[in-house]
N, CA, C and O atoms as a GROMACS GRO file, in nm:
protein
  488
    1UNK      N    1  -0.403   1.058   1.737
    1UNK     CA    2  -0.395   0.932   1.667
    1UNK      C    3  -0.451   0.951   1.525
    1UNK      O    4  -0.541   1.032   1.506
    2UNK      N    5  -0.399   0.877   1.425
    2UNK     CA    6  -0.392   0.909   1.315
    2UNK      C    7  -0.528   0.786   1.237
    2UNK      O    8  -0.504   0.668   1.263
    3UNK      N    9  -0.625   0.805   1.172
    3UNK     CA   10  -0.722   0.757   1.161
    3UNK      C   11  -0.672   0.693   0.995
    3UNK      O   12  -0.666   0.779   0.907
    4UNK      N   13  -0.649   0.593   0.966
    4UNK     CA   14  -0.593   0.506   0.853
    4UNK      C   15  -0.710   0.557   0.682
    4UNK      O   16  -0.688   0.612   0.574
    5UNK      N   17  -0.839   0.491   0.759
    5UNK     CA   18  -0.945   0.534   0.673
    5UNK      C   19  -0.963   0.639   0.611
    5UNK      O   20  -0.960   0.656   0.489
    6UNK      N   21  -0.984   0.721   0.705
    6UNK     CA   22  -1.002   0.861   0.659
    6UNK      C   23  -0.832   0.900   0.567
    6UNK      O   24  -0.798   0.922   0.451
    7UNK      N   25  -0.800   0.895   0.632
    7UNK     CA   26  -0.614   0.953   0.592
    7UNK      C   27  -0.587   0.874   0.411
    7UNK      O   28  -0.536   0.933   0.315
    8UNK      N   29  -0.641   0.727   0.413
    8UNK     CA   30  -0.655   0.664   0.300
    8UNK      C   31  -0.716   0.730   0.150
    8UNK      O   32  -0.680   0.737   0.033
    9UNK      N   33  -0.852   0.779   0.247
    9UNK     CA   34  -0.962   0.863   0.143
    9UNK      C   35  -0.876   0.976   0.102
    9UNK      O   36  -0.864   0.985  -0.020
   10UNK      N   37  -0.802   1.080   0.185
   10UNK     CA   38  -0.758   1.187   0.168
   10UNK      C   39  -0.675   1.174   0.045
   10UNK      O   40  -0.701   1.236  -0.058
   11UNK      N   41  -0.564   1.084   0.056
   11UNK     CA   42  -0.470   0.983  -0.046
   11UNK      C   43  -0.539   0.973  -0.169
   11UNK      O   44  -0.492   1.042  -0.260
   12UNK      N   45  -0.626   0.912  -0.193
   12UNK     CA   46  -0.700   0.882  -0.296
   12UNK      C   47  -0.773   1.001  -0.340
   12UNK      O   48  -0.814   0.991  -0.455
   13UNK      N   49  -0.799   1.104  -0.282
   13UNK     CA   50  -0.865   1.182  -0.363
   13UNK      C   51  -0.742   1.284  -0.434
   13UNK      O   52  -0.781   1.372  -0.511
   14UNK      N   53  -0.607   1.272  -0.411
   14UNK     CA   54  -0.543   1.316  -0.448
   14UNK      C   55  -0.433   1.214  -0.547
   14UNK      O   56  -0.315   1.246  -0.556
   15UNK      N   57  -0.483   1.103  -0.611
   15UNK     CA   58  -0.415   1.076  -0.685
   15UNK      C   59  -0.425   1.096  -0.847
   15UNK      O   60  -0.538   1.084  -0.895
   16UNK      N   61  -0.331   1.122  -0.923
   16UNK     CA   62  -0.335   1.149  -1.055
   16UNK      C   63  -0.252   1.062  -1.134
   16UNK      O   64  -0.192   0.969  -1.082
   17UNK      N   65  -0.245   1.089  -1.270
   17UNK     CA   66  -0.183   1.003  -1.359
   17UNK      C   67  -0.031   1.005  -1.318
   17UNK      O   68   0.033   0.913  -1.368
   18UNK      N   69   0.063   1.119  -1.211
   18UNK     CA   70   0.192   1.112  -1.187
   18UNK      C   71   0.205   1.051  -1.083
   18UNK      O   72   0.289   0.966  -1.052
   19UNK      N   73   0.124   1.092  -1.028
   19UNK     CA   74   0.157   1.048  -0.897
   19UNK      C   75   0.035   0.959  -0.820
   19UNK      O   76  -0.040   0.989  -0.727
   20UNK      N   77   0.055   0.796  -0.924
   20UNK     CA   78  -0.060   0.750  -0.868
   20UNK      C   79  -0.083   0.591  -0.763
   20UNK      O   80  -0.166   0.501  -0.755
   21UNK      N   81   0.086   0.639  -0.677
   21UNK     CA   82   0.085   0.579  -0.569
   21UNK      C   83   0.130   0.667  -0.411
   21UNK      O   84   0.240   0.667  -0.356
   22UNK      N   85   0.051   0.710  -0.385
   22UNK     CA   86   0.091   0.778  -0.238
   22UNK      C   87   0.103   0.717  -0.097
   22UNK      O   88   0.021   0.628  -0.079
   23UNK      N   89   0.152   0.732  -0.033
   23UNK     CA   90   0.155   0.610   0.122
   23UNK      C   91   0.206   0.747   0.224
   23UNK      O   92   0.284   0.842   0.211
   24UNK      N   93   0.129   0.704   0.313
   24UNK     CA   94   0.209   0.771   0.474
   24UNK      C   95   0.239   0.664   0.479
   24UNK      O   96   0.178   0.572   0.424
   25UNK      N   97   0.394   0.649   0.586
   25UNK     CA   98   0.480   0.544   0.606
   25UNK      C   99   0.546   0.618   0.733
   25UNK      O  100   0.560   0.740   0.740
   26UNK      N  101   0.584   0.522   0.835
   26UNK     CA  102   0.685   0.546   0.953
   26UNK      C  103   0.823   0.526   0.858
   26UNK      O  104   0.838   0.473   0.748
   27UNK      N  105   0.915   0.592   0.949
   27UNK     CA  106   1.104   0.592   0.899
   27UNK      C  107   1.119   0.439   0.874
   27UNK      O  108   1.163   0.396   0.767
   28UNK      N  109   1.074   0.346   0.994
   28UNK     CA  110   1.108   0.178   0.944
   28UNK      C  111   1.040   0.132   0.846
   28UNK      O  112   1.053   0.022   0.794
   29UNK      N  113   0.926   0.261   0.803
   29UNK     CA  114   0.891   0.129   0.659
   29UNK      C  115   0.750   0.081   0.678
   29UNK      O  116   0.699   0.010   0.592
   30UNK      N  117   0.689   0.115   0.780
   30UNK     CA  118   0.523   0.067   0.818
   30UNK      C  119   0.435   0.124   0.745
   30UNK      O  120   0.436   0.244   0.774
   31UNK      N  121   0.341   0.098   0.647
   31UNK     CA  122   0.246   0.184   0.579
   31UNK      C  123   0.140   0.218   0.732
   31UNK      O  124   0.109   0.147   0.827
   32UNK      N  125   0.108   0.357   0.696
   32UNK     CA  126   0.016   0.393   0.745
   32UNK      C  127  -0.140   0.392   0.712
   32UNK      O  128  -0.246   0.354   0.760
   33UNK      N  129  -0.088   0.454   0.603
   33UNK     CA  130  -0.208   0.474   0.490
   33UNK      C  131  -0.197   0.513   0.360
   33UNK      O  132  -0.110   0.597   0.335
   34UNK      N  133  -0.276   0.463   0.256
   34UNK     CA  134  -0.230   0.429   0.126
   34UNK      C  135  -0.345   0.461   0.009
   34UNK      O  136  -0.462   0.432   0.031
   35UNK      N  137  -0.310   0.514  -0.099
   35UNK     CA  138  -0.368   0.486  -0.231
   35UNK      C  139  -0.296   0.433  -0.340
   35UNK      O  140  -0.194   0.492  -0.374
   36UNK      N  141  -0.327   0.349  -0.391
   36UNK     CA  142  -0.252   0.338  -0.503
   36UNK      C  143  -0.316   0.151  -0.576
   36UNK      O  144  -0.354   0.056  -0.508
   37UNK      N  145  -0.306   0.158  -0.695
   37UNK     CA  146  -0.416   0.044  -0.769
   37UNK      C  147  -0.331  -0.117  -0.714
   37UNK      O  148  -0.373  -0.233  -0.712
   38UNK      N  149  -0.213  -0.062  -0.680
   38UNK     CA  150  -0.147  -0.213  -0.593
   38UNK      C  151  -0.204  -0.239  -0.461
   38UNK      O  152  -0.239  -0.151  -0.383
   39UNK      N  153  -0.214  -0.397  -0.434
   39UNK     CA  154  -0.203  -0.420  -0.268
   39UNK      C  155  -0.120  -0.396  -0.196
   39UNK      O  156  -0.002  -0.414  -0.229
   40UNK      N  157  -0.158  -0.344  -0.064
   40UNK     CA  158  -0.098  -0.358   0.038
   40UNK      C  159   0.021  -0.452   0.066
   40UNK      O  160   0.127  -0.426   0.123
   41UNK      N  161  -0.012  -0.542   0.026
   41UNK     CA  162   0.116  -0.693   0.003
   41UNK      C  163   0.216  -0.637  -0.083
   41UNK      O  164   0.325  -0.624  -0.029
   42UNK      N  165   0.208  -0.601  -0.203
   42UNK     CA  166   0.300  -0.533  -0.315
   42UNK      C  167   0.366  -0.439  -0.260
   42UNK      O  168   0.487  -0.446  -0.235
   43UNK      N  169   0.290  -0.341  -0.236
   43UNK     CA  170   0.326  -0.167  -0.159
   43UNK      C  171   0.450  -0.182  -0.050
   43UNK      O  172   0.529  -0.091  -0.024
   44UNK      N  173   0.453  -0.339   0.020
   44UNK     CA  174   0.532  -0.335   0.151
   44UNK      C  175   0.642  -0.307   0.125
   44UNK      O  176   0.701  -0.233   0.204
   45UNK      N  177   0.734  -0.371  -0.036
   45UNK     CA  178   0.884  -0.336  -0.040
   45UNK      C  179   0.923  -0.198  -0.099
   45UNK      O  180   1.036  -0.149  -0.099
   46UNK      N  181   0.809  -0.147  -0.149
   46UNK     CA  182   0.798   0.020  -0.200
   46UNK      C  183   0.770   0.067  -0.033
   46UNK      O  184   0.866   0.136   0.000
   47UNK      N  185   0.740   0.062   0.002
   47UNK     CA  186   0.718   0.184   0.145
   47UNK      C  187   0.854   0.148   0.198
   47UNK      O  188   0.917   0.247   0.236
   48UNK      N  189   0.938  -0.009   0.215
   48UNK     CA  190   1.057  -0.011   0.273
   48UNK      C  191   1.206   0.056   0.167
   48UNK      O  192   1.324   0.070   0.200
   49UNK      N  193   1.167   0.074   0.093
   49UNK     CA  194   1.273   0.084   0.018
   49UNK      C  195   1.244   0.267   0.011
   49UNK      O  196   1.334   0.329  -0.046
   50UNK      N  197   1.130   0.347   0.064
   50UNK     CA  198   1.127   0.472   0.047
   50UNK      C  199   1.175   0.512   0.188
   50UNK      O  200   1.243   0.613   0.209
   51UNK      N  201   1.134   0.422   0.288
   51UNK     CA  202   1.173   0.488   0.438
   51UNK      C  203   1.342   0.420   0.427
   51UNK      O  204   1.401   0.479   0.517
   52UNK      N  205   1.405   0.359   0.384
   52UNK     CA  206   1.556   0.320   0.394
   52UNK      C  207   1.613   0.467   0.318
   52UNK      O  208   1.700   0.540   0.364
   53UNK      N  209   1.526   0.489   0.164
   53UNK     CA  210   1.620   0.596   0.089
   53UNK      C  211   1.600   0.728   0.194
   53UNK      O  212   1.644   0.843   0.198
   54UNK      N  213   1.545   0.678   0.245
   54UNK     CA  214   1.500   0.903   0.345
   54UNK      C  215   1.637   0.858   0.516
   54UNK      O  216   1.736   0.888   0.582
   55UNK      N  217   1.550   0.790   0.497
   55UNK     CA  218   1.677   0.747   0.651
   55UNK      C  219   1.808   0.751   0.586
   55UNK      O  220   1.885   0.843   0.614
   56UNK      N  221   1.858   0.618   0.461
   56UNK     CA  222   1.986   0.728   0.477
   56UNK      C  223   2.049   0.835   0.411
   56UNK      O  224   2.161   0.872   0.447
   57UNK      N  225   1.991   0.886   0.322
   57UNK     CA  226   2.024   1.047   0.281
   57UNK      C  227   1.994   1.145   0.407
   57UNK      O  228   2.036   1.260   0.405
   58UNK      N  229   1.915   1.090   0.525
   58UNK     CA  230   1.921   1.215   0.619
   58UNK      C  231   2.026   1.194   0.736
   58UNK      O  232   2.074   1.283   0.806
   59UNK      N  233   2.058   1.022   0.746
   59UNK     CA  234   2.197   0.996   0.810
   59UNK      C  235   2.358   1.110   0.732
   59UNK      O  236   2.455   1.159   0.790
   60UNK      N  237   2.322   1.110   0.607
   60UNK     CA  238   2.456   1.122   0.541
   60UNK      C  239   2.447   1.314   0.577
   60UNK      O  240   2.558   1.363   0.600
   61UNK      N  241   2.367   1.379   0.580
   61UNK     CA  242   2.321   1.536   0.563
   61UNK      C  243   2.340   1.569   0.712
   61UNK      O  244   2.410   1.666   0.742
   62UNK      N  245   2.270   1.479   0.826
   62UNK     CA  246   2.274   1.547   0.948
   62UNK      C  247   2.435   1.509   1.016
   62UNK      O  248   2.479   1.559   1.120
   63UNK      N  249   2.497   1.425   0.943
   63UNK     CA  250   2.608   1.409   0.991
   63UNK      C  251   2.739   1.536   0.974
   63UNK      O  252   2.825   1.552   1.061
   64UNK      N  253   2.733   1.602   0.870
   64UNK     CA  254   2.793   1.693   0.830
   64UNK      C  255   2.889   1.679   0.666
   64UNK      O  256   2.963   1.766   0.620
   65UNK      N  257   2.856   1.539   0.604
   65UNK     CA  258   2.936   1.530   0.528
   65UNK      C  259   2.884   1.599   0.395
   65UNK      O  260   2.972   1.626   0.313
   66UNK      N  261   2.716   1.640   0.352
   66UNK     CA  262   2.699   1.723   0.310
   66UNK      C  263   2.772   1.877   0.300
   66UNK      O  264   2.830   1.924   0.203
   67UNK      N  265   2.752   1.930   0.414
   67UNK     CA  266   2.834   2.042   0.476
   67UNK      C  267   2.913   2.144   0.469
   67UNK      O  268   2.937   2.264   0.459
   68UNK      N  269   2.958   1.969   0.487
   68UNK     CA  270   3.143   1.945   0.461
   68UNK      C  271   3.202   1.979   0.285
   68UNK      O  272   3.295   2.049   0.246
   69UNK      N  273   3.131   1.921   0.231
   69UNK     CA  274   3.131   1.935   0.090
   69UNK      C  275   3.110   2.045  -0.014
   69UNK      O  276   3.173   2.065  -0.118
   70UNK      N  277   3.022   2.100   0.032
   70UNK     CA  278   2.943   2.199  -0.008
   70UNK      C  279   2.994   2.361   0.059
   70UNK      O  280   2.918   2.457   0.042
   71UNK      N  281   3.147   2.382   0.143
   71UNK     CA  282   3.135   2.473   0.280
   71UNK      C  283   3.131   2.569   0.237
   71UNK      O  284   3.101   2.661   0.313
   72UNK      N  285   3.162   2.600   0.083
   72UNK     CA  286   3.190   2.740   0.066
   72UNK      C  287   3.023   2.769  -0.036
   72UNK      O  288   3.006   2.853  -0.125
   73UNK      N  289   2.947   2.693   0.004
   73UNK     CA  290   2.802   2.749  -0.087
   73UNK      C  291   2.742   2.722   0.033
   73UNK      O  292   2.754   2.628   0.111
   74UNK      N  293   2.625   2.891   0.032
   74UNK     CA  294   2.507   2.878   0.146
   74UNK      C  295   2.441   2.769   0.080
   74UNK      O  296   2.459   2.743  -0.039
   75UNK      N  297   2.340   2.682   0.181
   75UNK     CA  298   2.274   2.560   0.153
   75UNK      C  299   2.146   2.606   0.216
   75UNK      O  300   2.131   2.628   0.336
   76UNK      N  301   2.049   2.620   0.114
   76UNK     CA  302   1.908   2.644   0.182
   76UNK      C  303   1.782   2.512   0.167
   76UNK      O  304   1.757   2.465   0.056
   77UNK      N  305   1.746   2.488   0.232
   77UNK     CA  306   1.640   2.351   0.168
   77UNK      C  307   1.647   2.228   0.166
   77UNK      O  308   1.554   2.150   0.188
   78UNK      N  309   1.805   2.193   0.127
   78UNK     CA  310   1.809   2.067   0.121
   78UNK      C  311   1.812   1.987   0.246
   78UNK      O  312   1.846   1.871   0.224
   79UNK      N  313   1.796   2.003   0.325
   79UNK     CA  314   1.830   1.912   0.477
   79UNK      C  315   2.003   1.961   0.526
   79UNK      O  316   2.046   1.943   0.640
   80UNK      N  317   2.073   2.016   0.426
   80UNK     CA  318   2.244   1.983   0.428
   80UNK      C  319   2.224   2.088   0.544
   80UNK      O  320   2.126   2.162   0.550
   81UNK      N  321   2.336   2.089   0.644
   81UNK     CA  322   2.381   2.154   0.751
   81UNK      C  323   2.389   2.332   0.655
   81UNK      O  324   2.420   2.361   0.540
   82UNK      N  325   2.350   2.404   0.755
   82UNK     CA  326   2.323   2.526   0.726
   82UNK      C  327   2.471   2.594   0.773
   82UNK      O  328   2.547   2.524   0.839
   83UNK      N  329   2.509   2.727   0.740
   83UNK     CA  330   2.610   2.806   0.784
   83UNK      C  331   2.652   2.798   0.921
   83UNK      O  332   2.769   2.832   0.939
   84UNK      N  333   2.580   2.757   1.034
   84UNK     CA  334   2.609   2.809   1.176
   84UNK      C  335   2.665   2.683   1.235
   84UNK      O  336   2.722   2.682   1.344
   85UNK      N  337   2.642   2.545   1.139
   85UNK     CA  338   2.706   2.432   1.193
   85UNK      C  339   2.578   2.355   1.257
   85UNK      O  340   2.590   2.249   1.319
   86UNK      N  341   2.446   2.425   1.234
   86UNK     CA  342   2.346   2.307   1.274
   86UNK      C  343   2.324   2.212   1.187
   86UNK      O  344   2.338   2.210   1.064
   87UNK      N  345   2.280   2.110   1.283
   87UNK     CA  346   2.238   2.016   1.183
   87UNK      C  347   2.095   2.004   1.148
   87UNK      O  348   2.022   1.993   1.247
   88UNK      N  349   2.038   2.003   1.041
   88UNK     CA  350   1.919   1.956   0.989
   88UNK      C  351   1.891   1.812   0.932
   88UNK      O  352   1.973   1.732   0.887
   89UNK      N  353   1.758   1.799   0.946
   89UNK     CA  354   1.716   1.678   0.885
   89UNK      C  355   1.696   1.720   0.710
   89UNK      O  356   1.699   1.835   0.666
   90UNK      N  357   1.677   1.603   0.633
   90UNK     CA  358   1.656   1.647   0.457
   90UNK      C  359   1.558   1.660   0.494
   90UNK      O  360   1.536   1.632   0.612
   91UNK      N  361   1.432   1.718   0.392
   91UNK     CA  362   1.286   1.749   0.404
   91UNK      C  363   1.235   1.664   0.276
   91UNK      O  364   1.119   1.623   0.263
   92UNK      N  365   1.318   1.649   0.204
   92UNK     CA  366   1.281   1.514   0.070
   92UNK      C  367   1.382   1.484  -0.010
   92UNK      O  368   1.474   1.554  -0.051
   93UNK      N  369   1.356   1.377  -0.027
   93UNK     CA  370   1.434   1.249  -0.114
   93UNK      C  371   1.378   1.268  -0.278
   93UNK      O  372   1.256   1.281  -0.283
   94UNK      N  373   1.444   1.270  -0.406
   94UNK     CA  374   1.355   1.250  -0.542
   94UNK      C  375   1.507   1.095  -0.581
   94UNK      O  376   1.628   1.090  -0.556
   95UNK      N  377   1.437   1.023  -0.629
   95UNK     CA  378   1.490   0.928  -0.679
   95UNK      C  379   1.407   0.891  -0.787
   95UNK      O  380   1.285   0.872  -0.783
   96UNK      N  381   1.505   0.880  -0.912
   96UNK     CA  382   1.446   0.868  -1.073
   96UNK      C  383   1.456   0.693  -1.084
   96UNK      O  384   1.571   0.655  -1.105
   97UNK      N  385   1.388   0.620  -1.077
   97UNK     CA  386   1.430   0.472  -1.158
   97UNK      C  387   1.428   0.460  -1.316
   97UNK      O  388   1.439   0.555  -1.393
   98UNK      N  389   1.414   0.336  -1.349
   98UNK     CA  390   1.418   0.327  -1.519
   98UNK      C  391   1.276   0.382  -1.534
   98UNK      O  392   1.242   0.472  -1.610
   99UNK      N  393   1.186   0.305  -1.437
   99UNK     CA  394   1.048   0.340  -1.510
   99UNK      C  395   0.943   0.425  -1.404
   99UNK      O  396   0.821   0.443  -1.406
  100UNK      N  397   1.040   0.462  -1.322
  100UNK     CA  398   0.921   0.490  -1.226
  100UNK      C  399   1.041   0.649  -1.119
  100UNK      O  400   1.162   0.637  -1.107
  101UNK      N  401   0.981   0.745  -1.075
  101UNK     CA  402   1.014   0.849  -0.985
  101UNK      C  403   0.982   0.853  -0.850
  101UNK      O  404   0.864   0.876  -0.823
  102UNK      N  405   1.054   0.837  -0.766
  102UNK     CA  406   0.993   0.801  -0.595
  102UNK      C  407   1.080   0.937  -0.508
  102UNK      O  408   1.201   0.961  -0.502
  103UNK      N  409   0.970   1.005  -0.451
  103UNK     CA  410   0.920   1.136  -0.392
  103UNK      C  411   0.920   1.100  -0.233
  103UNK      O  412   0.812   1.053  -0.198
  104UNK      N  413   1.003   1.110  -0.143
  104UNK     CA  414   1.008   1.089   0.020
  104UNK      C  415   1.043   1.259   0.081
  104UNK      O  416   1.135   1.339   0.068
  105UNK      N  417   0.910   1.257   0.155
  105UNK     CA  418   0.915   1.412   0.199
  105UNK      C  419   0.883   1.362   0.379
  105UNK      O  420   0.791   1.288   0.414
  106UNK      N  421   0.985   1.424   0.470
  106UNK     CA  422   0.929   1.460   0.594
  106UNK      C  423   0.851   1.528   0.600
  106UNK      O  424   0.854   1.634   0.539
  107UNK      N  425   0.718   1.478   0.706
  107UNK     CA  426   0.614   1.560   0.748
  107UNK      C  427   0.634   1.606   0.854
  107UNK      O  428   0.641   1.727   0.873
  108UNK      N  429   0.650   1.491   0.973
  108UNK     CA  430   0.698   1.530   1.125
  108UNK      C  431   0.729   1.436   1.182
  108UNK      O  432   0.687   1.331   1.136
  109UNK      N  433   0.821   1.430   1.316
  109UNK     CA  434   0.839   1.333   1.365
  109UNK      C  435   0.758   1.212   1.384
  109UNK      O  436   0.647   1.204   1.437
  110UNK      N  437   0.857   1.081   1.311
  110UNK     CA  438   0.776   0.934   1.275
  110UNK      C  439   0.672   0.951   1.183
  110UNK      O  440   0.571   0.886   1.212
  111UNK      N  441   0.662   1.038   1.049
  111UNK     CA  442   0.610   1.054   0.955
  111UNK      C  443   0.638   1.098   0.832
  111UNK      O  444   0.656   1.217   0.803
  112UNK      N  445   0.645   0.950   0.710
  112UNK     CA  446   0.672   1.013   0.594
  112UNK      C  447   0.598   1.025   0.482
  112UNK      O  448   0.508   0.941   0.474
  113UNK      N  449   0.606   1.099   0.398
  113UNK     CA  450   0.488   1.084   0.247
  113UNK      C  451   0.602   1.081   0.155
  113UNK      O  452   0.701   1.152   0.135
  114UNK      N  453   0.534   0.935   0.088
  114UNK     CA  454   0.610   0.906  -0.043
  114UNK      C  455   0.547   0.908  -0.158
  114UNK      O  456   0.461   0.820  -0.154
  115UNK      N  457   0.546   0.959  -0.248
  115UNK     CA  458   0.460   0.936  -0.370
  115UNK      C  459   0.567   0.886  -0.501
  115UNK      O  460   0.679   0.928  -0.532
  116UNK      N  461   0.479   0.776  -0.564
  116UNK     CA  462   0.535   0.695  -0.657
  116UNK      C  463   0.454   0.734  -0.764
  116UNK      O  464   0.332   0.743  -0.750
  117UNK      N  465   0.530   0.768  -0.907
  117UNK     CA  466   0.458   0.785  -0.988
  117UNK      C  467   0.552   0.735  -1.148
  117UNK      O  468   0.674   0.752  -1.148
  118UNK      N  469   0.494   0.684  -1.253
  118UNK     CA  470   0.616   0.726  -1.380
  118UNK      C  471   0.678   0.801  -1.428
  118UNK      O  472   0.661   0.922  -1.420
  119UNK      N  473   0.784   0.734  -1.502
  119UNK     CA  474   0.849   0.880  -1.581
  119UNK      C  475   0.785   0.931  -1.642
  119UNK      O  476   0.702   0.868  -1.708
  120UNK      N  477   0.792   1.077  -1.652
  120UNK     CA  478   0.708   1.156  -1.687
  120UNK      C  479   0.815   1.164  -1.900
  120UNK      O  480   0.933   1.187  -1.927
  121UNK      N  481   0.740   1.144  -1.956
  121UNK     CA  482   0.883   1.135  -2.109
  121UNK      C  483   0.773   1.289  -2.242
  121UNK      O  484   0.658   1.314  -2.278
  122UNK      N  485   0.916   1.341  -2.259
  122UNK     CA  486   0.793   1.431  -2.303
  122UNK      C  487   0.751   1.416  -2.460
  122UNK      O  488   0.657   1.482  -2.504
   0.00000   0.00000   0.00000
């Protein structure tokens, strides 16, 4: 069992100027545990809108239409179905907004880390 507090602290000691909203989140969207200078109340449609983008980019990859697309390039990393016809899950999501970059990485089953941070402009 996964201890919120502690897991929270861990979060927070790892936040920086890029990346300075982190959340464990379940696939439906449940925060687990969180850092970031927003509430919990705020955070709820950012954790749902990071477990929808990972669920379905890993619907579209384990289905084969990645695959499918891609058949004549080996595919290493991305989640896309590998040479032998297995299917994999993605291992992360990067989605750029206007003002902001959102980071969805599988950890393990019913566990995701999302980190929210700005555009980085150089």
């Amino acid at each position: 069992m996964l201890n919120s507090r502690n897991l929270s602290a861990l979060l927070t000691l790892n936040v920086t100027q890029y990346a300075q909203t982190l959340l464990i989140l379940t696939p439906t969207g449940q925060t687990l545990a969180y850092s970031s200078p927003s509430t919990l109340k705020t955070l709820r449609p950012t954790a749902a809108v990071a477990a929808s983008t990972y669920i379905s980019y890993n619907a579209v990859a384990s289905n084969g239409t990645v695959a499918a697309t891609l058949r004549d390039r080996p595919v290493t990393g991305d989640g896309a179905v590998r040479g032998g016809g297995e299917r994999e899950r993605v291992e992360s999501v990067s989605v750029e907004f206007e003002g902001a970059n959102l980071v969805v990485e599988w950890i393990k089953e019913g566990l995701l880390f999302a980190v929210l941070g700005p555009v980085a402009h150089p």
